[in-house]
C-alpha positions in Angstrom: 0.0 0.0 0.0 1.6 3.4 -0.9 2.6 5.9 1.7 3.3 9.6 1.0 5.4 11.2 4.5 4.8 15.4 4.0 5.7 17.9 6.4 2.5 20.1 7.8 4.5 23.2 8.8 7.1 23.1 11.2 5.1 21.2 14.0 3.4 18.3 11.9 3.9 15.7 9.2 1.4 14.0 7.6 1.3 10.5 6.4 -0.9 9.8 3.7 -2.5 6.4 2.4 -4.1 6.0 -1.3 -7.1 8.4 -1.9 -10.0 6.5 -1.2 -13.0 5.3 1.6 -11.8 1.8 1.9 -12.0 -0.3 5.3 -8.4 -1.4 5.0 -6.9 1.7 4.1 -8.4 3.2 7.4 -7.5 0.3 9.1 -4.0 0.9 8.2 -4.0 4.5 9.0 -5.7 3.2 12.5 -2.2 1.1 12.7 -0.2 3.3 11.9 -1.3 5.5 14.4 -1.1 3.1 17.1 3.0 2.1 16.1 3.4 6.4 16.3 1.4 6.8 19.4 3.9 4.1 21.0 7.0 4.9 19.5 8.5 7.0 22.3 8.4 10.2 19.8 8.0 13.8 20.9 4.1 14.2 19.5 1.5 16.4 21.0 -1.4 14.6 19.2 -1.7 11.8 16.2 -5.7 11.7 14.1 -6.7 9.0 12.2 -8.5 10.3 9.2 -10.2 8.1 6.5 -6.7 7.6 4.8 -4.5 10.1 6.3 -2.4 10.1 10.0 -1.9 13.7 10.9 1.2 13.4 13.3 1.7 16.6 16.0 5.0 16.8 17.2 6.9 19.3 19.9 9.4 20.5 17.6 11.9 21.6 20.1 12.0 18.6 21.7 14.9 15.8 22.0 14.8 13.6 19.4 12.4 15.9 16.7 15.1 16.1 14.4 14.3 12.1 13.8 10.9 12.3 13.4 10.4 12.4 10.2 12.9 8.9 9.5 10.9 7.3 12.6 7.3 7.4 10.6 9.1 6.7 7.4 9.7 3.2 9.0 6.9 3.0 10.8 4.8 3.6 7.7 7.3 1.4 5.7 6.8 -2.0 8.0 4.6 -4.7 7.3 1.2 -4.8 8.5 1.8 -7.3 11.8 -1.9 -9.4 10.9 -3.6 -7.8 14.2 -7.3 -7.0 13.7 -8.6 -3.6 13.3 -12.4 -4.9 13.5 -13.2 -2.4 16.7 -16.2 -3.0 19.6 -20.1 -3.0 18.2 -21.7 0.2 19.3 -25.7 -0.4 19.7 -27.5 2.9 19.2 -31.2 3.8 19.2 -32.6 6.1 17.2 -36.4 7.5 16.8 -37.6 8.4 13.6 -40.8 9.2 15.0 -42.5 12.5 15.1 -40.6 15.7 14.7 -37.4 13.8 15.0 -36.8 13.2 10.8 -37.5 16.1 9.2 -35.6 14.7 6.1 -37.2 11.2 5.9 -39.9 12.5 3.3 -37.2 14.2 1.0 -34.7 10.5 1.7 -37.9 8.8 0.2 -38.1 10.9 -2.9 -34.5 10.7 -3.4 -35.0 6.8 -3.1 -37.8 6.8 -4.9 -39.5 4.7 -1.9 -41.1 5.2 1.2 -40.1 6.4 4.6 -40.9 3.2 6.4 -38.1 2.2 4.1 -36.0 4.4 4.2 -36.0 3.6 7.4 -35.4 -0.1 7.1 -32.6 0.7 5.1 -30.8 2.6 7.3 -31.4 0.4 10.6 -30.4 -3.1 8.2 -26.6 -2.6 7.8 -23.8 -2.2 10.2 -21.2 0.8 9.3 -18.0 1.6 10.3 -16.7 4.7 12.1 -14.3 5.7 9.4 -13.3 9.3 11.1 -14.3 11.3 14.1 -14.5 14.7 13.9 -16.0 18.2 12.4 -16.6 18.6 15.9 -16.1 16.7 19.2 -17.6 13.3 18.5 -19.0 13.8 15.2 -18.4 9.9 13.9 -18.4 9.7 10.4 -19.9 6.3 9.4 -20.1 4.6 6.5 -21.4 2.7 3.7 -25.4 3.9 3.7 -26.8 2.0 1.7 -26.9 3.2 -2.0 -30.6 3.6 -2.8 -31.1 5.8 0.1 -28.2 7.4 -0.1 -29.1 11.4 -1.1 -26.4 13.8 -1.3 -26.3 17.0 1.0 -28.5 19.3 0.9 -28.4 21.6 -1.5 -29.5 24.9 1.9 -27.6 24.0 4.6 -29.6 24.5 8.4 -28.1 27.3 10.5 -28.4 25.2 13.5 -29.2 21.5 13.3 -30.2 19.8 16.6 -28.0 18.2 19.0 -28.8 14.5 18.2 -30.0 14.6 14.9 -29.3 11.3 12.8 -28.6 12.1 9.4 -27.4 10.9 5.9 -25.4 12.2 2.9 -23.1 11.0 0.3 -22.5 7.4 1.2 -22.5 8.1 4.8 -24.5 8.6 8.3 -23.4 10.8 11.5 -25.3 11.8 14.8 -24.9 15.7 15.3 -23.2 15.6 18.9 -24.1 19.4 19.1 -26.1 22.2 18.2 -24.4 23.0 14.8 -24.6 24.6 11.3 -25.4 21.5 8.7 -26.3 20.3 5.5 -27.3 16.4 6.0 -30.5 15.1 5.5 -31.9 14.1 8.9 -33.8 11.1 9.6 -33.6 10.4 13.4 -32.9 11.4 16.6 -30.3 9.7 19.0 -30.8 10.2 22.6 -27.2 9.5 23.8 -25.1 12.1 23.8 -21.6 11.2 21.1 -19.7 13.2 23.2 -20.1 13.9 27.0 -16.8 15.5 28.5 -18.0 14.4 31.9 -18.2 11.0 31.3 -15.5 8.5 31.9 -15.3 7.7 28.5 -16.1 11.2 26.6 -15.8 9.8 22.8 -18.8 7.4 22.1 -17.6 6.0 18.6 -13.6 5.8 17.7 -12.3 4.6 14.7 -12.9 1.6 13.4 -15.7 0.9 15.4 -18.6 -0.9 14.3 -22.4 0.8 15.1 -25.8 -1.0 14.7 -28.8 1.2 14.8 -32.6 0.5 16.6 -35.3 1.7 16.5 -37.2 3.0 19.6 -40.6 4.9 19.8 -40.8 8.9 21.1 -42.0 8.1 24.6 -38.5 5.8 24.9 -36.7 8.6 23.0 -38.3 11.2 25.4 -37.2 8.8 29.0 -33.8 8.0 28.0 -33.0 11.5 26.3 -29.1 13.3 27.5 -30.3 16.2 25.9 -31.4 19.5 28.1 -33.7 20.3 25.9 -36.3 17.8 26.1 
């Protein structure tokens, strides 16, 4: 698989993988990141993207003057066979009531109705190819094809915390009040991203995530949200 090692400024290098959303190629940006974040380098941060490893170093620090050798064989060694396949992630969604604004437009796209849309979107199991856009925005992918509708063509100012939406191949759950230009479907009452919980980051990459359906009443009980 074909690396590329380019400097980001003076405090960053980035290693890229070949241009495409592929499982493996963001499995072997997830291990490559792994091998730098153990590598006893002088880095302030390392993220995974879908085929890229952004690497943040301390450039005044011992050893910096190496760095860019060091990922060069890191990137450069053989994939050691372990398996990238991360945890399953179960998460509910409603699609009921106000919570899918989007579902009609899905269906026209698809040419199909929303209970199938619907159906669609709750039958496969996606991957968590990237996290980011903002703190625990998981990128997730592949939707499947038929109801896959491409972003919208007015983006929303402000896009509720918890929306579950599509666009272009993929599906995300807004972990915060934000501009945003997906088609939304759902609602998820667990928050992606809580800084007070133990674990902050709901999805990582490589993670696997099943979606379930649950009524408004459920949604309404088991909502993180303040605002319901």
């Amino acid at each position: 698989m074909t690396v590329r090692i380019l400097p980001a400024g003076d405090s960053a290098w980035l290693i890229e993988l070949p241009e495409r959303i592929d499982a493996a190629v963001n499995s072997r940006a997830i291990q490559i990141a792994r091998a730098v974040e153990q590598a006893g380098l002088p880095i302030t941060d390392v993220v995974v993207g879908y085929r890229s490893v952004m690497v943040y170093v301390d450039p005044l620090a011992d050893g910096a003057d190496a760095i860019e050798r060091r990922l060069s064989e890191i990137a450069a060694a053989p994939a050691d066979g372990e398996s990238l396949i991360g945890p399953l992630v179960e998460v509910p969604v409603c699609y009921d009531g106000p919570f899918g604004p989007d579902l009609a437009d899905v269906a026209a796209f698809a040419n199909c109705s929303t209970d199938e849309v619907i159906a669609r979107h709750l039958a496969l199991e996606y991957r968590v190819f990237v996290v980011g856009f903002v703190p625990g925005f998981a990128y997730m992918a592949p939707v499947d094809p038929r109801i896959a509708a491409p972003r919208r063509s007015s983006p929303r100012l402000k896009v509720p915390a918890g929306s579950v939406a599509v666009a272009a191949g993929q599906t995300g759950i807004y972990p915060a009040e934000t501009p945003g230009g997906w088609s939304l479907i759902g609602r998820c009452p667990i928050r992606p991203y809580d800084p007070d919980r133990a674990g902050p980051f709901l999805f990582h990459p490589g993670d696997r995530v099943r979606f379930h359906r649950i009524s408004e009443a459920d949604y309404r009980e088991a909502s993180q949200w303040s605002d319901v």
